[in-house]
NUMARRO-864819 format. One line per 4 residues: number of its first residue (from 1); their letters; for each residue x, y negated, z negated of C-alpha. Coordinates in pm, whole numbers. Example, Ala and Ser with C-alpha at 12.3 -4.5 7.8 and 13.67 -1.06 7.14 Angstrom:
<nuros>
1> as> 1230/450/-780  1367/106/-714
</nuros>
This chain:
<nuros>
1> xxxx> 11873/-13540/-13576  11744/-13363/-13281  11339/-13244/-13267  11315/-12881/-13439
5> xxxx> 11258/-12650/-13206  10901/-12483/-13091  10867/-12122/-13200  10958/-11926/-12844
9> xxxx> 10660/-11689/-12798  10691/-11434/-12543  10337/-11270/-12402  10284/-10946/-12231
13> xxxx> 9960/-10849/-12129  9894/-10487/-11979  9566/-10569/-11776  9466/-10216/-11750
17> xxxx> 9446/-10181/-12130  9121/-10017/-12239  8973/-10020/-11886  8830/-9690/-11919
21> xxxx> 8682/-9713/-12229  8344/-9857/-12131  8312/-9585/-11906  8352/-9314/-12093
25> xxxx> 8735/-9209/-11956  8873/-9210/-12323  9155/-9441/-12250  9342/-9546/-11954
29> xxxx> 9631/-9377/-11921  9748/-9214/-11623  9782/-9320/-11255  9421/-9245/-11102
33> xxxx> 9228/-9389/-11400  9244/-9701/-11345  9095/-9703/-10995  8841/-9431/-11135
37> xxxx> 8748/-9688/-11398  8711/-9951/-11160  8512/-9765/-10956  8210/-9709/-11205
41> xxxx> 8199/-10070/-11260  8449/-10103/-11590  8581/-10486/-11634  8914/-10590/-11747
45> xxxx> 8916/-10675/-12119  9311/-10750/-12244  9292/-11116/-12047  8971/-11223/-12260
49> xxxx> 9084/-11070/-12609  9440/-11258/-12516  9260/-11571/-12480  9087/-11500/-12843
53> xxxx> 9442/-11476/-13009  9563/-11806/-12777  9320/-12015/-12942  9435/-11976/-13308
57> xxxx> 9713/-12161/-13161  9613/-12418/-12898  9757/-12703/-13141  10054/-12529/-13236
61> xxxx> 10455/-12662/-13164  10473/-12333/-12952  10674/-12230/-12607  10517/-11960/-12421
65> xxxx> 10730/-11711/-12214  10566/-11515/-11990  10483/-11269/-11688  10309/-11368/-11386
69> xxxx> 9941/-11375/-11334  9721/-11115/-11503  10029/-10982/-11728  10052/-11353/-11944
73> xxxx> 10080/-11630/-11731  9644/-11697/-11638  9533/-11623/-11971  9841/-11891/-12091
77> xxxx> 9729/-12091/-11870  9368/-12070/-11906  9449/-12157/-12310  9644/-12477/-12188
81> xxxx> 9937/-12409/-12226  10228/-12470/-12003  10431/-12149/-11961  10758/-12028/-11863
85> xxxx> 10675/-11759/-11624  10961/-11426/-11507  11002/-11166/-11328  10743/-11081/-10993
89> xxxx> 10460/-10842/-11004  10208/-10706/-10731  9891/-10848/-10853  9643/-10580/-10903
93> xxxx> 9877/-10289/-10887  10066/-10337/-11222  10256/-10051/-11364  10394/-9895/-11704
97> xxxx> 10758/-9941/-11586  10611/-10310/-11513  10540/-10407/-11912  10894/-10272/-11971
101> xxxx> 11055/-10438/-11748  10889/-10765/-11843  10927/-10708/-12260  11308/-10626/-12153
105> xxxx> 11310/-10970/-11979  11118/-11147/-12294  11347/-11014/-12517  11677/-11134/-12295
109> xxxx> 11507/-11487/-12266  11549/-11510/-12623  11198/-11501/-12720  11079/-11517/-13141
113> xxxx> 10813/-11256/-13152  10663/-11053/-12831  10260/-11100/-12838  10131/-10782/-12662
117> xxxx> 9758/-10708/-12516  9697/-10323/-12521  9675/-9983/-12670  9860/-9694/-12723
121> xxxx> 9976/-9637/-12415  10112/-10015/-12425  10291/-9991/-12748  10448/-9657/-12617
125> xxxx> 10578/-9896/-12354  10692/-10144/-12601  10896/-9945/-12857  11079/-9778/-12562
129> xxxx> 11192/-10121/-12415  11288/-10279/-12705  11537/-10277/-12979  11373/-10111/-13280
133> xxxx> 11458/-10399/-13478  11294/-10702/-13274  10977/-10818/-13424  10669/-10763/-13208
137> xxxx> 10250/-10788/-13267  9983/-10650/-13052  9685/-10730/-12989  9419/-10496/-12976
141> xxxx> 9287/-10410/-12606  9299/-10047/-12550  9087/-9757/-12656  9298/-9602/-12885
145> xxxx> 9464/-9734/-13137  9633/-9513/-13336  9962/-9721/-13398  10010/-9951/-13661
149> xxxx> 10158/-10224/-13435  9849/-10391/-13412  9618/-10678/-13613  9316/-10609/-13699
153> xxxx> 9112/-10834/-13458  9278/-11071/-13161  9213/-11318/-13392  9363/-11202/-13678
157> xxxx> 9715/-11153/-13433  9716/-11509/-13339  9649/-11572/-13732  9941/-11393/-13839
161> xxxx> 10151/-11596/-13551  10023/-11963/-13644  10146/-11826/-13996  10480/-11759/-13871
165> xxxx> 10500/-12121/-13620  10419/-12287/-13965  10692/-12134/-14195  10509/-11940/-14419
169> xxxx> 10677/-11623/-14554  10508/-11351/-14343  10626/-10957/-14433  10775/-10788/-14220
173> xxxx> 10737/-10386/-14147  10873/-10111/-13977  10500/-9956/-13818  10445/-9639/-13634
177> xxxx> 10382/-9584/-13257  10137/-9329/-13212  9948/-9202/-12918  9728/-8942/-12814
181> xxxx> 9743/-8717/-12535  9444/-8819/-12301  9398/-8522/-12075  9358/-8259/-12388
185> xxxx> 9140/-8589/-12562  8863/-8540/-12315  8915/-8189/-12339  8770/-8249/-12698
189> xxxx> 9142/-8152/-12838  9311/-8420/-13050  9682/-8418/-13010  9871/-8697/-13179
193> xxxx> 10203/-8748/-13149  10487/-8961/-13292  10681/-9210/-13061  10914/-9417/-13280
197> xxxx> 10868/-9764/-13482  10823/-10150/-13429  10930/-10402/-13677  10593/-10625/-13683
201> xxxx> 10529/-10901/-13897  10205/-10854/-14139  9947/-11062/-14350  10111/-11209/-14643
205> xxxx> 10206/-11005/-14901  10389/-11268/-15171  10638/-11140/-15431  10669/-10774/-15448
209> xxxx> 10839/-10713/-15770  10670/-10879/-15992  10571/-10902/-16391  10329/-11100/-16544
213> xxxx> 10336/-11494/-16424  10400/-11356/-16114  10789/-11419/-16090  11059/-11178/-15896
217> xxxx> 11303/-11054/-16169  11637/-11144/-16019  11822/-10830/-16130  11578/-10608/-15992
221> xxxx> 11531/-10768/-15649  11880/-10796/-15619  11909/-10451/-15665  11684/-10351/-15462
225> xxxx> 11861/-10605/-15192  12176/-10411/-15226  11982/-10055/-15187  11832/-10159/-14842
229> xxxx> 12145/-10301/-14720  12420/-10029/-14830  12124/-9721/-14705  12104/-9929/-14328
233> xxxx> 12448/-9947/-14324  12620/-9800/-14013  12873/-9592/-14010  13272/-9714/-13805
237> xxxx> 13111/-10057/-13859  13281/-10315/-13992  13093/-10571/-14186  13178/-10874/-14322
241> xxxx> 13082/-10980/-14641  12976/-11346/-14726  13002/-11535/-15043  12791/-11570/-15297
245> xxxx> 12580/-11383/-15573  12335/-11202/-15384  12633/-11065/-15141  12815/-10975/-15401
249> xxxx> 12535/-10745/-15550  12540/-10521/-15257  12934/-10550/-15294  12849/-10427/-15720
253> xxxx> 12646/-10139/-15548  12861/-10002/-15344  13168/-10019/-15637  13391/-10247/-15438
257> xxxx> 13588/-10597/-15535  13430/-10879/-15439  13546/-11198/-15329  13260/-11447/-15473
261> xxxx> 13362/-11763/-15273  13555/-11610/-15007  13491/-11360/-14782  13527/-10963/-14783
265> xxxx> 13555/-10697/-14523  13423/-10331/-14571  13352/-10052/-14355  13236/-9651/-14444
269> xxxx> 13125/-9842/-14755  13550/-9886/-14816  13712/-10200/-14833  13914/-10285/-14554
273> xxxx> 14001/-10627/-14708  13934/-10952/-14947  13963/-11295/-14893  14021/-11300/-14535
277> xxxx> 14103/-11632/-14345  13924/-11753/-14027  14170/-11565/-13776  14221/-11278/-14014
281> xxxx> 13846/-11210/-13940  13900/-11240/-13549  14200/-11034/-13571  14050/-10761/-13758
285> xxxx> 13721/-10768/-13546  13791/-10762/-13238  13710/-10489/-13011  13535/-10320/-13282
289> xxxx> 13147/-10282/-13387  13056/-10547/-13660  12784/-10709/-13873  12789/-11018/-14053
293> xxxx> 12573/-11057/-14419  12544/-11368/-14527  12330/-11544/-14802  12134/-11870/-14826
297> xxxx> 12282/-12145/-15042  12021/-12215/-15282  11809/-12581/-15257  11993/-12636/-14932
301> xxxx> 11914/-12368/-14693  12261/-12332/-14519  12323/-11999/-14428  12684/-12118/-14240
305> xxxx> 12898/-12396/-14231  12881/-12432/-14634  13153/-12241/-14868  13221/-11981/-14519
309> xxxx> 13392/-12226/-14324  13595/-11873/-14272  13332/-11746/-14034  13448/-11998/-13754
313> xxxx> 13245/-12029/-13423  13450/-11795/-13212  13348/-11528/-13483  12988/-11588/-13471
317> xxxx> 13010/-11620/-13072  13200/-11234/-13095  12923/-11109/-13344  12622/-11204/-13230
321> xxxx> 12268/-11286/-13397  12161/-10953/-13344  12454/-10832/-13566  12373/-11107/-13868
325> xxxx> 12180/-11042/-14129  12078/-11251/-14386  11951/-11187/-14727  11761/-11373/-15026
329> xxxx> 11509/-11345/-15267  11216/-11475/-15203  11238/-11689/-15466  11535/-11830/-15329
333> xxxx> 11309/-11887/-14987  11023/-12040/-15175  11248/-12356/-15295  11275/-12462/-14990
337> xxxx> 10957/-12541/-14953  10894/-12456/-14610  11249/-12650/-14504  11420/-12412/-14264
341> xxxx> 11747/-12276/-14270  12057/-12441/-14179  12355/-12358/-13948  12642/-12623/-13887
345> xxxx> 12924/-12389/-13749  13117/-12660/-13639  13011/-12579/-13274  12631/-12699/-13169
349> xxxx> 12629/-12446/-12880  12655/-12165/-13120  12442/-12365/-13380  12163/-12393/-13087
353> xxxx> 12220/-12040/-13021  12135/-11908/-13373  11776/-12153/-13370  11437/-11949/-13391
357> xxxx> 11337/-11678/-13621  11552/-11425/-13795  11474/-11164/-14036  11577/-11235/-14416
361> xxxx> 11613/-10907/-14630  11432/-10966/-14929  11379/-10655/-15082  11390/-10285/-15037
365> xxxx> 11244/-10198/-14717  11084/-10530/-14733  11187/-10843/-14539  11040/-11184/-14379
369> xxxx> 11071/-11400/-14046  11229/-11725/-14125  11309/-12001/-13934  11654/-12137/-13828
373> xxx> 11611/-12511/-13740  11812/-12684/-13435  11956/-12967/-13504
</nuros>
């Protein structure tokens, strides 16, 4: 058995972040600010608050993937680690389109979580470049902050991230990007405005439905389950259905058959088929939008290669991670006792592929980061 994995962290500092806050400019937005900033004697702030978060995790089983210089790779450094560094910037004259570019080049590296330094303006940034659905923290640099995206204190972001390297079940939460406009904000006007949501993971919040002796009640969090997946579901998408009990609730709630050890195909919330075989799945697939849901085999962990020897490699390889989404209950999580989830596809390119993080659904509007092991 190979070493697990590190957790893949990428970093993203914007080193303009809250430059013109000690100076009275009410943020740092805009192109001339920062040089007006600099000017009446404002110091950069992101690279130290950064380095605050870094420490929480200096003795962590962590990667770091990064930007160059002041946008990641010094204050990395500077914590001891080792990084991975991307992209090119010109030092000193970094940009907006600049933390874009470099979360869209985190994100394609295959990164767990993005770690951002910055305000506002930098989540702005962030939620444009990235799927909606990719789980992302910031750290809090700027002089607004109005979005939720962010912990409380540097520290408490690299808290929430040694939480996540060590397994624990850590909430996850769609969070609003919010940002002011600066030039009517030192007019004295206050104009907030709505930019979109981040998925972000957030202190632990342990068993949501709950009665006394603090146990889930199956029924209900299945239920629930099945509400969150059947409202997210997309319309001319296909998506095949796993085995199992907790699949097959979201197969009760939508009024369909269900296959309970074999493996079902719906789509508009119709099914399209039951009981498929391996190339039945490829066949019907192919060339079209699809999602996988799959559950975790209880005590074990395996979320493929156990009773859905039907969803072969090639499948997987067509799909994608993005496209797979697992659910559980919590409880189910909790028995594992920290183990982490298990693919054996058959294929250990595709197995390797699927290592990291991945969201588990595990509840209405409620969900975790859990870890997929290599190996």
């Amino acid at each position: 058995m190979n070493e697990p994995r590190n957790f893949k962290l990428g970093l993203l500092i914007n080193p303009l972040a809250g430059l013109g806050g000690s100076v009275a400019l009410k943020g740092s937005d805009g192109a001339d600010t920062a040089s007006k900033a600099l000017a009446l004697g404002a110091e950069p702030k992101a690279q130290l608050r950064t380095l605050v978060a870094l420490s929480v995790l200096k003795d962590s089983a962590i990667d770091i993937v990064t930007y160059p210089a002041e946008m990641g790779e010094d204050a990395a450094r500077l914590a001891g680690f080792k990084p991975i560094v991307l992209g090119e910037i010109v030092s000193g004259q970094t940009t907006a389109e600049d933390t874009e570019r470099a979360a869209q080049a985190l994100y394609a590296a295959g990164v767990d979580l993005i770690l951002f330094a910055g305000g506002d303006g930098t989540a702005r940034n962030i939620c444009h470049a990235l799927p909606e659905q990719f789980p992302v923290l910031g750290i809090p640099a700027g002089v607004k902050i109005h979005s939720g995206v962010y912990a409380v204190t540097p520290k408490a972001a690299g808290e929430i991230v040694a939480m996540l390297i060590r397994g624990e079940l850590v909430t996850l939460g769609e969070q609003e990007v919010r940002d002011i406009d600066e030039e009517a904000f030192r007019q004295g006007r206050v104009r907030a405005k709505y930019y979109g949501e981040l998925l972000v993971p957030q202190e632990h919040r342990y068993l949501q439905n709950v009665k006394s002796g603090g146990k889930e009640v199956e029924e209900l969090v299945l239920a629930d389950i099945a509400a969150d997946l059947v409202e997210r579901m997309e319309p001319a998408t296909r998506y095949i259905m796993g085995s199992g009990s907790t699949v097959k609730a979201v197969m009760d709630e939508l009024g369909l058959h269900n296959t309970l050890l074999g493996v079902d195909l719906i789509e508009d919330h119709t099914l399209v088929g039951s009981d498929f075989t391996a190339q039945q799945l490829l066949e019907e697939t192919s060339g079209r939008k699809t999602k996988l849901v799959i559950t975790i085999i209880g005590g074990q962990g395996h979320i493929l290669g156990r009773g859905n020897q039907q969803l072969s490699p090639e499948l997987i390889k067509q799909i994608g991670k993005e496209n797979i989404i697992v659910i559980a209950t919590k409880t189910k999580l909790e028995a594992l006792q920290g183990r982490p989830l298990i693919v054996d596809s058959g294929d250990p390119e595709v197995d390797k592929s699927l290592a990291g993080v991945i969201a588990v659904t595990t509840g209405y509007h409620d969900s975790v980061l859990y870890r997929i092991a290599e190996i």
